[in-house]
PyMOL CGO cylinders between C-alpha atoms (Angstrom):
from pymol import cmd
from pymol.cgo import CYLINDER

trace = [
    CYLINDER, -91.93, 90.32, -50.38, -94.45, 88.21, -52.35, 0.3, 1, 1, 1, 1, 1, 1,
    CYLINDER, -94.45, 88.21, -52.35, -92.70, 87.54, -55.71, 0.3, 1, 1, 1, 1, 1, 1,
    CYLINDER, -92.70, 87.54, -55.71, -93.59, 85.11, -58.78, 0.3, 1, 1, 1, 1, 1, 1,
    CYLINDER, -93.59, 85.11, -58.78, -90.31, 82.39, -59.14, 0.3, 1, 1, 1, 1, 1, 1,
    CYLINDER, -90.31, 82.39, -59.14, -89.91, 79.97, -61.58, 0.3, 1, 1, 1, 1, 1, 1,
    CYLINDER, -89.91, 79.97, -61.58, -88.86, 76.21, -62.06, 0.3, 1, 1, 1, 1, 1, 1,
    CYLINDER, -88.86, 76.21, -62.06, -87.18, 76.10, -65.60, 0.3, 1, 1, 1, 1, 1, 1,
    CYLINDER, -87.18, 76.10, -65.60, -86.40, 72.42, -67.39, 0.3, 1, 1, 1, 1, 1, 1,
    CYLINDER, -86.40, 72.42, -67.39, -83.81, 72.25, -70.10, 0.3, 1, 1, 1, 1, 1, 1,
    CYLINDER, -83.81, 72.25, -70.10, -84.84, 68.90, -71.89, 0.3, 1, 1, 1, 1, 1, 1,
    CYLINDER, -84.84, 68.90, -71.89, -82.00, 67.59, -73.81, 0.3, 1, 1, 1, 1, 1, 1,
    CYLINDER, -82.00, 67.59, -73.81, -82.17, 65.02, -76.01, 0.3, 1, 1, 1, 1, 1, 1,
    CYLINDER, -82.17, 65.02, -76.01, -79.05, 63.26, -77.98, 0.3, 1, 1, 1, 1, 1, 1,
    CYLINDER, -79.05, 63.26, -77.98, -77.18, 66.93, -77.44, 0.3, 1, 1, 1, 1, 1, 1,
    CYLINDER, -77.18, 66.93, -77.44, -79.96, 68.97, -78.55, 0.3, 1, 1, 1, 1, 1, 1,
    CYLINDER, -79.96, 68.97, -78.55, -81.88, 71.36, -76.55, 0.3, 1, 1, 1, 1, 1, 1,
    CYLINDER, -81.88, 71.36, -76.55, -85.55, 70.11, -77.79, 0.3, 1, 1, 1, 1, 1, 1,
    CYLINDER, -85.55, 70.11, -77.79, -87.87, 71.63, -75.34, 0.3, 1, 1, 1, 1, 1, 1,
    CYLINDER, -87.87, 71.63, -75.34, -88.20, 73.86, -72.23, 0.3, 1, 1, 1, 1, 1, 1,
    CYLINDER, -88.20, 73.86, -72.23, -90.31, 73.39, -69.44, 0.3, 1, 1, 1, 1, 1, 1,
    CYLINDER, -90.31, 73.39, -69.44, -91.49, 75.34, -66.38, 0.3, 1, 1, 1, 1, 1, 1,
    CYLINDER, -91.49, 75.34, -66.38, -93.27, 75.89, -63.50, 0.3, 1, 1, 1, 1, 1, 1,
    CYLINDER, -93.27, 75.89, -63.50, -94.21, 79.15, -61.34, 0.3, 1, 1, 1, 1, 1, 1,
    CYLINDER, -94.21, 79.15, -61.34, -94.51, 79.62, -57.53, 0.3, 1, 1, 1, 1, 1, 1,
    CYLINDER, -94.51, 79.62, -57.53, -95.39, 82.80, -55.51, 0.3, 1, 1, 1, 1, 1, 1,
    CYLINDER, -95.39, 82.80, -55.51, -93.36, 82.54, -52.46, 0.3, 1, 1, 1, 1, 1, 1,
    CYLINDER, -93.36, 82.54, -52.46, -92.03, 85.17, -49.84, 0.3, 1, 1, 1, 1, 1, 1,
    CYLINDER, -92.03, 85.17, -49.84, -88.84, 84.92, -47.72, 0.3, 1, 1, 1, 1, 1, 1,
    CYLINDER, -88.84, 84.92, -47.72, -85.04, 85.57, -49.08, 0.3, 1, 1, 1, 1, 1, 1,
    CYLINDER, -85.04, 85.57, -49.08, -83.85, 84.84, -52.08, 0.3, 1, 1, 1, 1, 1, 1,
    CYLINDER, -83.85, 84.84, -52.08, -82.08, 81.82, -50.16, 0.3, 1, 1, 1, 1, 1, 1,
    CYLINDER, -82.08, 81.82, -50.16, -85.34, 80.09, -49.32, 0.3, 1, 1, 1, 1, 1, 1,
    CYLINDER, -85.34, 80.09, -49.32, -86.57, 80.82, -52.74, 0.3, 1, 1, 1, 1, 1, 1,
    CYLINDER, -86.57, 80.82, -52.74, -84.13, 79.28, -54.70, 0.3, 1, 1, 1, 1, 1, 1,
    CYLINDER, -84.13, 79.28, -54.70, -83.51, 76.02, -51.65, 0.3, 1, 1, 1, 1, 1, 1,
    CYLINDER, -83.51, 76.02, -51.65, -87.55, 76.33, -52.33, 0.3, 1, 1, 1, 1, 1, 1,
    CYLINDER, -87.55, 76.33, -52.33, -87.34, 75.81, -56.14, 0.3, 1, 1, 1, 1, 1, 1,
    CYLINDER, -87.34, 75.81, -56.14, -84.39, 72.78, -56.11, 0.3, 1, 1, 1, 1, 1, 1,
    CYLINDER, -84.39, 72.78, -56.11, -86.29, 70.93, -53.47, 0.3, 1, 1, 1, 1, 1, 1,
    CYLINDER, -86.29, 70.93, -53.47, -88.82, 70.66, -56.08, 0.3, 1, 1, 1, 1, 1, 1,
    CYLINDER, -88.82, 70.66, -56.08, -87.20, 70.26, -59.13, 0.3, 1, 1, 1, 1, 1, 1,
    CYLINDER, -87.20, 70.26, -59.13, -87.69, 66.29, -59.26, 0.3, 1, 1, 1, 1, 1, 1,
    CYLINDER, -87.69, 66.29, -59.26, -91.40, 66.51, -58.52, 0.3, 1, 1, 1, 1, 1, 1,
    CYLINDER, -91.40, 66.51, -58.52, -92.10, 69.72, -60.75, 0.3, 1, 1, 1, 1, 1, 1,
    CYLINDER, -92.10, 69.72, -60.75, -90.66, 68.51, -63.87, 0.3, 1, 1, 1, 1, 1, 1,
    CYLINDER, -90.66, 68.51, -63.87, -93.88, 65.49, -64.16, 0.3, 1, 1, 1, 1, 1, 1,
    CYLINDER, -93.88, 65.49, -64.16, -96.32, 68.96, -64.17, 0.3, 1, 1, 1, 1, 1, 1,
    CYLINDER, -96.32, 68.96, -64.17, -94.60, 71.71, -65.74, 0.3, 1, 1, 1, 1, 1, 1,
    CYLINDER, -94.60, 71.71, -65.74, -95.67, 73.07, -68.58, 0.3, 1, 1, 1, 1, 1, 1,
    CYLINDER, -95.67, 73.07, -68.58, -93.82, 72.72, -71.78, 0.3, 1, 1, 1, 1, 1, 1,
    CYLINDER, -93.82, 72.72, -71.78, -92.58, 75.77, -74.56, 0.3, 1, 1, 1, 1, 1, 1,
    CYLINDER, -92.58, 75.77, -74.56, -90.79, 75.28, -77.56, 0.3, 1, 1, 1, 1, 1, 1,
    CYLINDER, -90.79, 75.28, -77.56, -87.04, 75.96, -77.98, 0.3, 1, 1, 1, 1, 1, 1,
    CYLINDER, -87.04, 75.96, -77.98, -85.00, 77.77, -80.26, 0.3, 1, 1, 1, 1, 1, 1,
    CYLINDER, -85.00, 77.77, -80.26, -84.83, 76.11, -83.72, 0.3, 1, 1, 1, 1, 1, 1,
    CYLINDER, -84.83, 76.11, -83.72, -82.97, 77.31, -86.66, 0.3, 1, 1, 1, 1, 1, 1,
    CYLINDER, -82.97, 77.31, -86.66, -83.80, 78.20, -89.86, 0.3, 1, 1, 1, 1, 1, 1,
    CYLINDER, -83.80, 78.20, -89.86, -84.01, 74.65, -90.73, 0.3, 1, 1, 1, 1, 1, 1,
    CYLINDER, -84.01, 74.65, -90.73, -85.71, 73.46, -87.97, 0.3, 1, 1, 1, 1, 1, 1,
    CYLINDER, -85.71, 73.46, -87.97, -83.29, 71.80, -85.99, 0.3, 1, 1, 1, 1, 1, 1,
    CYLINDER, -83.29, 71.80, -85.99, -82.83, 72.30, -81.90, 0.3, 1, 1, 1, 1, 1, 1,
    CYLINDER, -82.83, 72.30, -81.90, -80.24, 74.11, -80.74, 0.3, 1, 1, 1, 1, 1, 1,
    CYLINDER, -80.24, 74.11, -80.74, -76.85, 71.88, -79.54, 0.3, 1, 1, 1, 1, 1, 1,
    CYLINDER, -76.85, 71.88, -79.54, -76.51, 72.13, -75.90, 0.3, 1, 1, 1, 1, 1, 1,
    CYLINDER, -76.51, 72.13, -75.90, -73.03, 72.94, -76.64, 0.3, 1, 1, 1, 1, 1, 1,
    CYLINDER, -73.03, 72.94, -76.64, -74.51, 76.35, -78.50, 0.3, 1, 1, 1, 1, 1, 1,
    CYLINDER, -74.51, 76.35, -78.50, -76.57, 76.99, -75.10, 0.3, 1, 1, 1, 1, 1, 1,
    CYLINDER, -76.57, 76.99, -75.10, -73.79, 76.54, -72.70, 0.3, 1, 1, 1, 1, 1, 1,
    CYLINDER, -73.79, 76.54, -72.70, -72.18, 78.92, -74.81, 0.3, 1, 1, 1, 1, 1, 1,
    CYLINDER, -72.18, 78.92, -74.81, -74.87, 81.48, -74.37, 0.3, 1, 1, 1, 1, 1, 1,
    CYLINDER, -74.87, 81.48, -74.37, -75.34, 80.82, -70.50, 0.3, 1, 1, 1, 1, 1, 1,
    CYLINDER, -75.34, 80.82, -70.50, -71.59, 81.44, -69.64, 0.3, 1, 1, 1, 1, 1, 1,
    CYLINDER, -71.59, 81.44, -69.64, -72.26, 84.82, -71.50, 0.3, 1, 1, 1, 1, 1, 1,
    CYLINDER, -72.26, 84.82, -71.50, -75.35, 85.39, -69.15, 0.3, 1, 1, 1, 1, 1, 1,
    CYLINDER, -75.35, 85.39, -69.15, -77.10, 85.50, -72.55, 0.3, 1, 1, 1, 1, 1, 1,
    CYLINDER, -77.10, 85.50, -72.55, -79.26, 82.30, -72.00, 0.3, 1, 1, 1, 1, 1, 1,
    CYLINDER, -79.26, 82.30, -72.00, -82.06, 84.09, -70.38, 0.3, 1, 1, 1, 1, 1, 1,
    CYLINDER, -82.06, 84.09, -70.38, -83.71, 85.96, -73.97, 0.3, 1, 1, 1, 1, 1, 1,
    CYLINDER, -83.71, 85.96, -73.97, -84.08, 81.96, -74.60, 0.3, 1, 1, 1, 1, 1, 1,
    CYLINDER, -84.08, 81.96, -74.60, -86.90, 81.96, -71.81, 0.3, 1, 1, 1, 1, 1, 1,
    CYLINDER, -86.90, 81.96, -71.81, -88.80, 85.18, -72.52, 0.3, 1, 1, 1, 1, 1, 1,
    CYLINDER, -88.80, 85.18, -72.52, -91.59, 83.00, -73.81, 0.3, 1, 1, 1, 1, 1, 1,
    CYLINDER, -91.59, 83.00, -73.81, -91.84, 81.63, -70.10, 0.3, 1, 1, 1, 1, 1, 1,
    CYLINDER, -91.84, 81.63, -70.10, -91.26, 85.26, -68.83, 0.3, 1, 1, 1, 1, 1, 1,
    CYLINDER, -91.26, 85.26, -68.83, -94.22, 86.37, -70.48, 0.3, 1, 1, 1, 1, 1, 1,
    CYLINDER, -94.22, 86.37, -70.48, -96.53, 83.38, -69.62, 0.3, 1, 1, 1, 1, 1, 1,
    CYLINDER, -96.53, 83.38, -69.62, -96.33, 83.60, -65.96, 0.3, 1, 1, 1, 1, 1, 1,
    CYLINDER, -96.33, 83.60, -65.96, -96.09, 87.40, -66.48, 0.3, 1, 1, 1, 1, 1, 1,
    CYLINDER, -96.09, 87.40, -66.48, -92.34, 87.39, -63.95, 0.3, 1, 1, 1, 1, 1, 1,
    CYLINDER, -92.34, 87.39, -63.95, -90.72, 91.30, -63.69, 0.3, 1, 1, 1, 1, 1, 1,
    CYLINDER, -90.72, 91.30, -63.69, -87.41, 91.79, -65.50, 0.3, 1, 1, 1, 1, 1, 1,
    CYLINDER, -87.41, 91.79, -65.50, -84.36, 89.90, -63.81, 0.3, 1, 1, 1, 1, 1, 1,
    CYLINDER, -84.36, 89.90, -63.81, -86.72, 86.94, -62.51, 0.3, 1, 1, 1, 1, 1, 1,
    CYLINDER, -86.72, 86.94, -62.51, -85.56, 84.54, -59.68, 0.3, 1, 1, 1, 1, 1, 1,
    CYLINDER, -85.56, 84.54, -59.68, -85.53, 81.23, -61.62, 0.3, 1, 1, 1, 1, 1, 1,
    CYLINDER, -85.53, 81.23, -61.62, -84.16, 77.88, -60.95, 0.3, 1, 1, 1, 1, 1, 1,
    CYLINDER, -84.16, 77.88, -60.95, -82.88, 76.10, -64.18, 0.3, 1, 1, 1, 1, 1, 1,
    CYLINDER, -82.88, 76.10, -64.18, -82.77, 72.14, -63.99, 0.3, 1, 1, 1, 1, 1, 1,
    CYLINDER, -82.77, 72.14, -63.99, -81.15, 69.66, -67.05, 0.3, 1, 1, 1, 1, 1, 1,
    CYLINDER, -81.15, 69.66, -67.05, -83.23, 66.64, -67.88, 0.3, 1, 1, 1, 1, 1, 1,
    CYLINDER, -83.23, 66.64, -67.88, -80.46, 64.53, -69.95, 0.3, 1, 1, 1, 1, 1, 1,
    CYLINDER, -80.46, 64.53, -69.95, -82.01, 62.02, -72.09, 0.3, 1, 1, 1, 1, 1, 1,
    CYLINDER, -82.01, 62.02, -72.09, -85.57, 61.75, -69.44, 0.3, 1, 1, 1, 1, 1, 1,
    CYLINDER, -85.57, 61.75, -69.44, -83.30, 62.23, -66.34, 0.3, 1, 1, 1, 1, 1, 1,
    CYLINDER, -83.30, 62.23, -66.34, -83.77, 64.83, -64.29, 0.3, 1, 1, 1, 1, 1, 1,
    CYLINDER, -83.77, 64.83, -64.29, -80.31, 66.46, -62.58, 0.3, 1, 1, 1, 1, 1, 1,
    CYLINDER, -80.31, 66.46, -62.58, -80.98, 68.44, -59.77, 0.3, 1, 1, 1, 1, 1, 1,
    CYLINDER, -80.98, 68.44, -59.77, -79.35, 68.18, -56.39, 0.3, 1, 1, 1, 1, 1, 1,
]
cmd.load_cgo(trace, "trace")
């Protein structure tokens, strides 16, 4: 089945989650091949993917990493991305790839 999958950056910067990033693909084939799909591109997508803001506070500051770790090993992290969600117009429960970039590095497999 045709479905819409997405290439998600986390750009950290000095412990702060500053920015997201992302790129969409319509691929068929199991969810496998989708994901192997998405992480054999997640060097190469990250130099065209479009950016989105992150979460700030009230001040203005980024989000620590620490905070959004917190969130992801509550399965929480994805309401961070429904910016991205709705952009590329993805059905609830998207297949996504997410990729750190720690201080310009990218760490993917």
């Amino acid at each position: 089945m045709m479905e819409t999958i997405l290439n998600i950056y986390l750009i950290i910067k000095n412990g702060f989650v500053a920015e997201f990033r992302a790129v969409d693909y319509s691929l068929e084939g199991s969810e496998d091949e989708k994901i192997n799909f998405l992480k054999s591109r997640a060097k190469e997508d990250y130099q065209i993917a479009q950016r989105f803001n992150s979460p700030c506070n009230s001040a203005g500051q980024f989000m620590k990493y620490s905070k959004f770790s917190k969130l992801e090993s509550q399965g929480m992290q994805f309401q961070l991305f429904e910016e991205i969600f709705r952009e590329y117009k993805v059905p609830q429960n998207p297949l996504i790839c997410v990729t750190p970039v720690v201080d310009g590095i990218v760490l993917s497999d």
